[in-house]
C-alpha positions as CSV (number, residue, x, y, z in Angstrom):
1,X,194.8,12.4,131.9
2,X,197.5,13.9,133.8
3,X,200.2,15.7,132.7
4,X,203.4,15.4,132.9
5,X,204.2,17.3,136.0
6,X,201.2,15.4,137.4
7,X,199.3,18.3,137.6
8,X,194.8,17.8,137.2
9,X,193.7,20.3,134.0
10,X,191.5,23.1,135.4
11,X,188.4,23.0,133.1
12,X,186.1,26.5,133.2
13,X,182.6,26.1,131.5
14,X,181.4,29.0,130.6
15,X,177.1,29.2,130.1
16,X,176.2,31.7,127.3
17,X,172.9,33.3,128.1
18,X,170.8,34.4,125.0
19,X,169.0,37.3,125.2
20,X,165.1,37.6,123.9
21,X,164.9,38.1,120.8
22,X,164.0,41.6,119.0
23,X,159.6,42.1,119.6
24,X,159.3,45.3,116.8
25,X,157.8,48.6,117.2
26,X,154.2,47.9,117.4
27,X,154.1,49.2,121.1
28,X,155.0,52.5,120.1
29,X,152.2,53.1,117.9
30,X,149.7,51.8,120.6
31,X,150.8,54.7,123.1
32,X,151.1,56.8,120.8
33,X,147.3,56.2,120.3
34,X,146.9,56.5,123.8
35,X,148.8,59.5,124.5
36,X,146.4,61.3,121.1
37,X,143.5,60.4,122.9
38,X,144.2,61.6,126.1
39,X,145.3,64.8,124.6
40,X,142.0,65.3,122.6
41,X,139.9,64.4,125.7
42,X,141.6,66.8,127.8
43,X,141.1,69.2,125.0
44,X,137.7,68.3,124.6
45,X,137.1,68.8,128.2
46,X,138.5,72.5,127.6
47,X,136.2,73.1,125.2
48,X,132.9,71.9,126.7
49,X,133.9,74.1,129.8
50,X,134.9,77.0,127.7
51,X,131.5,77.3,126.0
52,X,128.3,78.1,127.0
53,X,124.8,76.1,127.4
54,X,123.3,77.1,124.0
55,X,127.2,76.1,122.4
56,X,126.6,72.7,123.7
57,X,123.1,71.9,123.1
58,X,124.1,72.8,119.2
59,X,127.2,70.6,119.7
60,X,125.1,68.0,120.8
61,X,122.6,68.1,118.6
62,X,125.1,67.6,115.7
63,X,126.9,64.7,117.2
64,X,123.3,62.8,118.2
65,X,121.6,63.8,114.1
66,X,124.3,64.4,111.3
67,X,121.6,64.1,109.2
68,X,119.1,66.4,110.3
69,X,116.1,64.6,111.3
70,X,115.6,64.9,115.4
71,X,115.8,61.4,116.9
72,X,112.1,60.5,118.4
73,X,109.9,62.9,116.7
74,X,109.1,60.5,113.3
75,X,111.5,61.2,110.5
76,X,111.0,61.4,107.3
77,X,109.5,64.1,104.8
78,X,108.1,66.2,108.0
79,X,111.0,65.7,110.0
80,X,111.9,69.1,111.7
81,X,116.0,68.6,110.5
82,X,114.8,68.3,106.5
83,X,115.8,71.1,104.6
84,X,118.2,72.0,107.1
85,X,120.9,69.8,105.5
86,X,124.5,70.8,104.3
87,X,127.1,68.9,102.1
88,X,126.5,65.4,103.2
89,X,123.7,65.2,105.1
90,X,125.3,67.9,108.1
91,X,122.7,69.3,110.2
92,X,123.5,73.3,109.4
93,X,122.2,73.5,113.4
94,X,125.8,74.1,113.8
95,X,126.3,76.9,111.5
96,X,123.1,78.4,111.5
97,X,123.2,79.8,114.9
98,X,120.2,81.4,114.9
99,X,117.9,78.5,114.3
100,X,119.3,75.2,116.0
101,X,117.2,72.2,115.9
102,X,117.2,72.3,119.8
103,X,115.5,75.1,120.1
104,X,111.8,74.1,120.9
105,X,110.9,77.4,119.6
106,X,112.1,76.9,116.0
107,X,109.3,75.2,114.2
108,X,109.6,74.8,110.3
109,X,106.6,74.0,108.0
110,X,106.5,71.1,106.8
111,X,108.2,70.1,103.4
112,X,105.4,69.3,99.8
113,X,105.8,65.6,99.1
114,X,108.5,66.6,96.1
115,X,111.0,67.4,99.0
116,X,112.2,70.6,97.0
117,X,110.5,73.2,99.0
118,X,107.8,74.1,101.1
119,X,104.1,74.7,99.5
120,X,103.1,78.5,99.2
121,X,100.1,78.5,101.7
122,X,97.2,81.0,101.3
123,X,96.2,83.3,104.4
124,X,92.8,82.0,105.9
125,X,90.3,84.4,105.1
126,X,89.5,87.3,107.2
127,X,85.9,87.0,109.2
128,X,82.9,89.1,107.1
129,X,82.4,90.7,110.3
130,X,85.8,91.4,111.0
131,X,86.8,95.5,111.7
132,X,82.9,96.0,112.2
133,X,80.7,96.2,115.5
134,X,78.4,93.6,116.7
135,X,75.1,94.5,115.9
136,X,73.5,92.6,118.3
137,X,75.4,93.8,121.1
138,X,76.6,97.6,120.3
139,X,75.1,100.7,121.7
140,X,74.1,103.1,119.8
141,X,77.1,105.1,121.0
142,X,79.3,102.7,120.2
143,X,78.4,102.5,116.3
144,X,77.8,106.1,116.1
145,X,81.5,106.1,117.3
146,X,82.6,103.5,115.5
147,X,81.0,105.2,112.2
148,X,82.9,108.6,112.8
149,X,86.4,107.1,113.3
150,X,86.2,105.3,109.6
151,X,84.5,108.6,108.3
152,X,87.0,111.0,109.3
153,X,89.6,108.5,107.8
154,X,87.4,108.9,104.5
155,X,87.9,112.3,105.0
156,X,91.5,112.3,105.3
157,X,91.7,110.2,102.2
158,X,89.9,112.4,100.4
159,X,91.7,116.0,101.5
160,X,95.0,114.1,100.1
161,X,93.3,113.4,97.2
162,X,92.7,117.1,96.5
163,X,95.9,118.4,97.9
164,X,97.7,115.8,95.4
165,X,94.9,117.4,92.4
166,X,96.0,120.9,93.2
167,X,99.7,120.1,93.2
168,X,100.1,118.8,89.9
169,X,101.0,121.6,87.3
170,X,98.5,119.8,84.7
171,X,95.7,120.0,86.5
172,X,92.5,122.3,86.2
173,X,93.5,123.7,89.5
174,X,96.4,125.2,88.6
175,X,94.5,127.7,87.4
176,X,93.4,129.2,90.6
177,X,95.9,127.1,92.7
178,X,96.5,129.9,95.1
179,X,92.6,130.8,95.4
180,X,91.8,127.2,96.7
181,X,91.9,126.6,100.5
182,X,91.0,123.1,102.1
183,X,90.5,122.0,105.6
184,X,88.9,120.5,107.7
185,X,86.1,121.9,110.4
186,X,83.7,120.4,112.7
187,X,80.9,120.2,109.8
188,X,83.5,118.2,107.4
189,X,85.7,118.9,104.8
190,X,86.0,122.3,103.3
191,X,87.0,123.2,99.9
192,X,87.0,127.4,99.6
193,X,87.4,129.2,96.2
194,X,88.4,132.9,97.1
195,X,88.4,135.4,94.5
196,X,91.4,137.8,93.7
197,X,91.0,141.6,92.5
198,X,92.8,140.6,89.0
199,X,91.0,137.1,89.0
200,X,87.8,136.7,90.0
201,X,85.3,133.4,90.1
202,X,82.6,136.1,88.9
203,X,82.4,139.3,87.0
204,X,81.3,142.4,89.5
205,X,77.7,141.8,90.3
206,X,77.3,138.8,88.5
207,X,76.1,135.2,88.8
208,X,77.9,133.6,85.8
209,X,81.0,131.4,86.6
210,X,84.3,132.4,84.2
211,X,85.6,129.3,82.1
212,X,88.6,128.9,84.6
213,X,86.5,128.6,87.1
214,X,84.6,126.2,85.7
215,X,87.1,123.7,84.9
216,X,88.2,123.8,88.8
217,X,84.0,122.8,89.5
218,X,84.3,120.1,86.7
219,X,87.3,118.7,87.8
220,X,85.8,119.0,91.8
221,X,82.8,117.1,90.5
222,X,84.7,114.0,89.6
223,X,87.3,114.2,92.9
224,X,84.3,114.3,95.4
225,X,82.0,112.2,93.7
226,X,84.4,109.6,95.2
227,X,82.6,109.7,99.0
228,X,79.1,109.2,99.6
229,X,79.3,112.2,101.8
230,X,77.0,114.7,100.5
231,X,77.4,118.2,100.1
232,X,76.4,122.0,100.9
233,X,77.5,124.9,98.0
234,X,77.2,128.3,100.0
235,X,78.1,131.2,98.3
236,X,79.6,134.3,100.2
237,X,80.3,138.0,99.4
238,X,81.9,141.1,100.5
239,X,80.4,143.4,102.3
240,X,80.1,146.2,99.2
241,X,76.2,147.3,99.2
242,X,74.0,147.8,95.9
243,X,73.0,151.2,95.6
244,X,70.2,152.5,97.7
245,X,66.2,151.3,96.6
246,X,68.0,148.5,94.8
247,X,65.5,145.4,94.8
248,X,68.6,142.9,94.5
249,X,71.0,142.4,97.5
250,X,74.4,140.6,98.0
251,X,72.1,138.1,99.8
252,X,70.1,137.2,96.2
253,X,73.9,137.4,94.2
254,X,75.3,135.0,96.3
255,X,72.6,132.4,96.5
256,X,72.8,132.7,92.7
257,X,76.6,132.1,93.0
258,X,76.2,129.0,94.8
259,X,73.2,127.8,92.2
260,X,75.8,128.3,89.3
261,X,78.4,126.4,91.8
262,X,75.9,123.6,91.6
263,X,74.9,123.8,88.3
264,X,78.7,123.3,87.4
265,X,79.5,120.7,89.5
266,X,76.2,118.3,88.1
267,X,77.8,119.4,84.2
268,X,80.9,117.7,85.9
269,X,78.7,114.3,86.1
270,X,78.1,115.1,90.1
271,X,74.9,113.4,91.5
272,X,72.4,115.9,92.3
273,X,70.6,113.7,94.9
274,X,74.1,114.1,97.0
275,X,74.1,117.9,96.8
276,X,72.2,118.5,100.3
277,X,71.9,122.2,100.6
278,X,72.6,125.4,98.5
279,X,72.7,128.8,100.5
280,X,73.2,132.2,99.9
281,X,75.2,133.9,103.1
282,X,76.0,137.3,101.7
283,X,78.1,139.4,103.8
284,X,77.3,138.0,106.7
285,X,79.9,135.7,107.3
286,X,83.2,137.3,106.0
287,X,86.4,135.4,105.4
288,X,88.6,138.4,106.6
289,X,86.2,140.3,109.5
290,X,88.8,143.0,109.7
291,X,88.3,143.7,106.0
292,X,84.9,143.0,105.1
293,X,85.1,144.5,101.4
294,X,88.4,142.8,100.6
295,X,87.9,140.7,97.4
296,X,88.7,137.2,99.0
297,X,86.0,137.4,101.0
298,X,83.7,136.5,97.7
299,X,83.9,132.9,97.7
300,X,82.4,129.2,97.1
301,X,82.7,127.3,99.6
302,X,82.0,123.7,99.4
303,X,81.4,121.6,102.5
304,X,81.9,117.4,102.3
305,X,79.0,117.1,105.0
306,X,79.9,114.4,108.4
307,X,76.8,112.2,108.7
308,X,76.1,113.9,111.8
309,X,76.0,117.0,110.5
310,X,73.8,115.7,107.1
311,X,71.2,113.9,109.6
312,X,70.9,117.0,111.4
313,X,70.5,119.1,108.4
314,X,67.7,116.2,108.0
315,X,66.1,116.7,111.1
316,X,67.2,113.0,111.9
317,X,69.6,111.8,114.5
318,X,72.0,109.1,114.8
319,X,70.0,107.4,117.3
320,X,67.1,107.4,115.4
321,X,68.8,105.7,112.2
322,X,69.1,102.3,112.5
323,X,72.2,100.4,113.4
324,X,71.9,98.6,109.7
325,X,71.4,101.9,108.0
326,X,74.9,103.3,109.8
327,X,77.0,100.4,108.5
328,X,75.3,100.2,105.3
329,X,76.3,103.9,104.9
330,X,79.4,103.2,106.3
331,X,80.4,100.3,103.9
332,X,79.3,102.7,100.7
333,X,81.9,105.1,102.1
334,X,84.3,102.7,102.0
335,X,83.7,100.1,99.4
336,X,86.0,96.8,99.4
337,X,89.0,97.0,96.8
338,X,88.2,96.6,93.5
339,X,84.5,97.4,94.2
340,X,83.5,101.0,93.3
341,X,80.8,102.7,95.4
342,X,77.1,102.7,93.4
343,X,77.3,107.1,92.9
344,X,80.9,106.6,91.6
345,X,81.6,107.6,88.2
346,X,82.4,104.4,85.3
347,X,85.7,105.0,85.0
């Protein structure tokens, strides 16, 4: 319709445009995700190139067996990871550095059925023959050898023994503790009783033993009697002389002194038929040459006799004993624990 001026009505349309529509924050949270796990695989990249092989295998062996048993070697009870469990099954591979269940070299036992711990297991017996030479294939050299290495450790058992005896302030030897000497020589283990000017083994010119002196042979008796070694008693003198025409010598006192030596020692319960040799040496082989009439050269003088030097006492040799008869010897020396030898005392 026209107006009245006869003017035509402009008309504007105008198109409203809506938008589309709010779609929430869920896409947030998903890069957010994203953005987390790019940051811990970048750190985890750090980490892997930061540490060394051993760090990684230890790492890996966690991540492939939480629990502890090794994938591909069986499982179960005798599984190399059980036992070595934390808190919830972790495998302590990771905090036990020093045993990770990578390392091919860490064995474990296996577990007792119970699964509380591992079953005490006894040591295999040692072989009869074991520390001992072949018979069948030794020399004669070779067991004699053999033979004198174990004795001289006998030895050196047994001069500890007395050393121990004579230090303890109860003992018999205490009595003439700074008149007892022991050593060792090439013929064995020497025990020397010297006399002293204000306290002598023997009265002057006599063959009977003082009660002090005694006591120290007693007490000997039972020390000794602990070797199978057998023994020579020689009594010494000083050089003094008997008076001229006399029909008794320092060679006749001091074979008498090494009788009453003996005669002691058996009253101590010593076997007689290990008492070798008893020998009178007189003057003739003084303990101080420069002073042949001082008083220590009167002694006793015990020797624990080497087998050598008994079989040559014997008139025997090594190599004529028998290889059996060594080791049989041998093993009497040394008897097993808790097995006495057949000449020791009861106790």
């Amino acid at each position: 319709m026209a107006s009245a001026g006869g003017e035509q009505p402009i008309i504007i349309k105008k198109k409203k445009v809506s938008g589309h529509g709010h779609h929430g924050g869920a896409w947030k949270v998903a890069y957010a995700d994203f953005v987390t796990a790019m940051m811990a695989f970048f750190l985890l990249l750090w980490l892997l190139g930061s540490t060394s092989k051993d760090d990684r295998q230890q790492i890996q062996a966690y991540f492939r067996d939480p629990a502890g048993s090794i994938a591909g070697q069986g499982g179960g009870l005798d599984a190399p990871g059980m036992g070595n469990t934390g808190p919830g099954g972790a495998n302590q591979g990771m905090i036990n550095w020093d045993n990770p269940l990578t390392q091919p070299e860490a064995k474990q036992e296996p577990l007792a059925q119970s699964g509380a711990e591992a079953a005490p297991t006894e040591p295999a017996p040692k072989p009869a023959t074991e520390g001992k030479p072949d018979l069948e294939k030794a020399s004669d050299d070779e067991v004699a050898r053999e033979q004198a290495a174990r004795e001289q450790k006998t030895l050196d058992a047994l001069q500890k023994d007395l050393e121990k005896e004579l230090a303890r302030d109860d003992s018999a030897f205490v009595k003439l503790h700074d008149q007892i000497l022991i050593d060792q020589t090439a013929l064995g283990l020497r025990i020397q009783i010297v006399d002293k000017a204000n306290r002598p083994m023997f009265q002057s010119g006599s063959k009977e033993l003082e009660i002090y002196a005694e006591e120290v042979l007693y007490r000997l008796a039972t020390i000794l009697n602990k070797v199978v070694n057998k023994l020579s008693v020689n009594g010494h003198t000083d050089a003094v002389p008997y008076g001229p025409g006399s029909d008794y010598t320092n060679w006749e006192l001091s074979a008498d002194r090494a009788n009453s030596a003996r005669r002691a020692l058996l009253d101590g319960d010593y076997p007689e038929k290990k008492i070798l040799t008893v020998q009178g040496m007189g003057p003739s082989v003084p303990r101080l040459p420069e002073k042949p009439e001082d008083p220590s050269n009167r002694r006793i003088v015990i020797l624990v006799l080497k087998k050598e030097i008994e079989d040559a006492l014997k008139g025997s040799s090594l190599v004529s004993r028998t290889q059996e008869e060594i080791i049989k010897d041998e093993e009497a020396a040394n008897p097993p624990p808790g097995k006495a030898s057949p000449d020791a005392p009861p106790p």
